[in-house]
C-alpha positions, 0 to 999 in steps of 0.5 A, spaced: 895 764 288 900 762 292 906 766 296 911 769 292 918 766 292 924 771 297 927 773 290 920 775 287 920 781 293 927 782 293 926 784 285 920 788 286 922 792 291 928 793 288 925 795 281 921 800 285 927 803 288 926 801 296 932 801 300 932 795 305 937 796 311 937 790 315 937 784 308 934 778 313 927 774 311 923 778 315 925 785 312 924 784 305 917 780 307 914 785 311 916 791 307 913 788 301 907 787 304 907 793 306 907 796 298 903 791 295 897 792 301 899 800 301 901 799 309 903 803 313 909 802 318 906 803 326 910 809 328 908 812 321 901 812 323 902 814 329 906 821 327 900 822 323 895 822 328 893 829 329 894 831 337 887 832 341 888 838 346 886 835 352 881 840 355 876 837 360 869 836 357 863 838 360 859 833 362 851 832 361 848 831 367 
């Protein structure tokens, strides 16, 4: 199964209701990857990372 052509994403992620900013190549591929494989976006992730409390451990000696 090959890659699907440029107007094959657009149409999907238009049918799905996505709202592409920037209408460029790179844009329209990597968002519909990220729907078909349920990706997340880098700052995504990294907002839902809970914060670890930075208290100093103890150390088995």
């Amino acid at each position: 199964m090959g890659k699907p052509t440029l107007s094959h994403m657009f149409a999907y992620l238009k049918r799905i209701g996505v709202k592409l900013k920037p209408l460029t190549k790179e844009g329209i591929e990597s968002e519909y990857f990220r729907r078909i494989y349920q990706v997340h976006s880098r700052d995504e992730v990294l907002q839902a990372i809970p914060v670890k409390s930075s208290h100093p451990t103890r150390r088995s000696r």
